[in-house]
N, C-alpha and C positions, 0 to 999 in steps of 0.2 A: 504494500500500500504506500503510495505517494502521501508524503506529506504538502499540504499547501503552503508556499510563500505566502507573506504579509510582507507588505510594502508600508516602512511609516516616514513618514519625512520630518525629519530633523531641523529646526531652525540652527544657524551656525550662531558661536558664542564669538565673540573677538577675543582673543588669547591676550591676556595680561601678566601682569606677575599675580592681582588679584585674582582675577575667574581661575586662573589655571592650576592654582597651589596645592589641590587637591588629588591629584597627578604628576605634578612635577615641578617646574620652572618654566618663564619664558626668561630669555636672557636676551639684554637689550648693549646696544654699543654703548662703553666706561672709556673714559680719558686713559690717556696711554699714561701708564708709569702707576697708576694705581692700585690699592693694597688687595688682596685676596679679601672676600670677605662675603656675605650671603647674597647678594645679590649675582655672584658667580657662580656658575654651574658646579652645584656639588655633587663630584661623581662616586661612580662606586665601580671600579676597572678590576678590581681585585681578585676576579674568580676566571683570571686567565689572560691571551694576550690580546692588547687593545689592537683594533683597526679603522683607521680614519682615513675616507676613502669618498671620492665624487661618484655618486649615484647615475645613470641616465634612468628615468622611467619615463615609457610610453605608452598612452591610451588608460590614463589612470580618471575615468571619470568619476562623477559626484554621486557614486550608491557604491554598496559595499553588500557583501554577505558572510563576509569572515571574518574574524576579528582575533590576533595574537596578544601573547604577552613573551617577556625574556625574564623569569625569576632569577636570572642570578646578575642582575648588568643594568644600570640606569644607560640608555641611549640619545644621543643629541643628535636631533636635524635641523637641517634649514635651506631653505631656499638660496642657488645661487642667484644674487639679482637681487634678491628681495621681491620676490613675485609673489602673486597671493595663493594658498595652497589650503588644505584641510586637511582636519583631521579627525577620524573617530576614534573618539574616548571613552572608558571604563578604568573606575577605580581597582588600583590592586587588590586581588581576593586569596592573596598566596594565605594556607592555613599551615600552623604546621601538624608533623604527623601523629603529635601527642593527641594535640587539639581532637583530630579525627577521629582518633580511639576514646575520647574523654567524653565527646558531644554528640549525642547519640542524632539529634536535630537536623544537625548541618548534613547536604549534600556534595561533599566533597568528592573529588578527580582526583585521581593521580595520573598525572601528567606521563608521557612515555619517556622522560627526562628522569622523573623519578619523585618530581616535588606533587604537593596536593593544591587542590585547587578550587571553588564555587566559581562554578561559572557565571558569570557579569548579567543580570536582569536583563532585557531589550528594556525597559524603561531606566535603565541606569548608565543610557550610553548617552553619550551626548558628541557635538561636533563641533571641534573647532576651528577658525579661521586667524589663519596664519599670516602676516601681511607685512613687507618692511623690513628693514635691515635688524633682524631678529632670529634666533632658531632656539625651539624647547628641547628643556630634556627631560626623558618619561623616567620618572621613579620606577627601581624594582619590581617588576611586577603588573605594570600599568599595560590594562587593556588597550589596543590598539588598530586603528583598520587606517589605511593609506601609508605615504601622503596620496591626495587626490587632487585633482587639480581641471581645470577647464582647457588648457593648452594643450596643444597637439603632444608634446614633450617637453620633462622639466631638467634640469640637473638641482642633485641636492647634496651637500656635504653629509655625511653620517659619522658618527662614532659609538661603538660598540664592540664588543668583543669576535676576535676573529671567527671563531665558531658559533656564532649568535644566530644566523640561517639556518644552521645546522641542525640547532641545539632550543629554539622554540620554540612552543606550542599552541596551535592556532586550533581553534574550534571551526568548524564546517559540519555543515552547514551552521550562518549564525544569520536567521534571515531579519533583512530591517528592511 
């Protein structure tokens, strides 16, 4: 038996440092020579080796039906250009595996990576837009669908760990 798609559409959010905290950062251009400090991308490279790398994606339009996360790796994009771009978001849902044995409630995954997981509500997704000499970066964990964008093809800077393609776990079907 086929299951049926639902189609819902999303208003997009503008990515700030506010709207977007909840997920991750948006990181905005700082004066040269200036100190470290929270408004810089606070990463987490530590569970392997980092890769920072120019993206080409083509034919990425504005719907989605799948949606990843990276539990072990906070990842930065961003447009080169500063072109407008999106994104679909869900809050991190990593549990761990005590939790799972402890809460009898929760509907937890275990991921084929090895970690656990509740899968992201479809009313818990949201989309944001991405605009300007800016790129975020997703917290551990943070659901994920694009970038997406209305051009033909985009280029985007990424950083995440070399085996991050490899090594995360997308839900599919995830229909919106």
């Amino acid at each position: 038996m086929e299951s049926e798609l639902t189609v819902i559409k999303l208003k997009p959010i503008e990515a700030t440092p506010e709207s977007f905290k909840e997920f991750g950062q948006v990181i905005e251009a700082s004066p040269d020579g200036e100190e470290f400090g929270p408004t810089d991308a606070q990463l987490d490279l530590s569970k392997g080796i980092p890769r920072f790398y120019i993206m080409n994606l083509q034919n990425r339009p504005l719907k989605f039906s799948t949606i990843t996360h990276h539990a072990s790796v906070t990842q930065c994009l961003g447009s080169i250009g500063g072109h407008v771009w999106y994104l679909g978001i869900a809050k991190p849902s990593l549990v761990d595996s005590e939790e799972v044995k402890n809460e009898k409630g929760k509907i937890a995954v275990q991921s084929r990576c090895g970690h656990f997981y509740v899968p992201p509500a479809i009313d818990n997704v949201h989309v944001f837009r991405i605009a300007g000499p800016k790129f975020i970066k997703l917290n551990c964990g943070t659901w994920h669908a694009g970038p997406l964008f209305k051009a033909d093809a985009m280029d985007f800077y990424n950083l995440e760990l070399s085996n991050t393609n490899v090594s995360s776990c997308a839900l599919k079907p995830f229909s919106l």
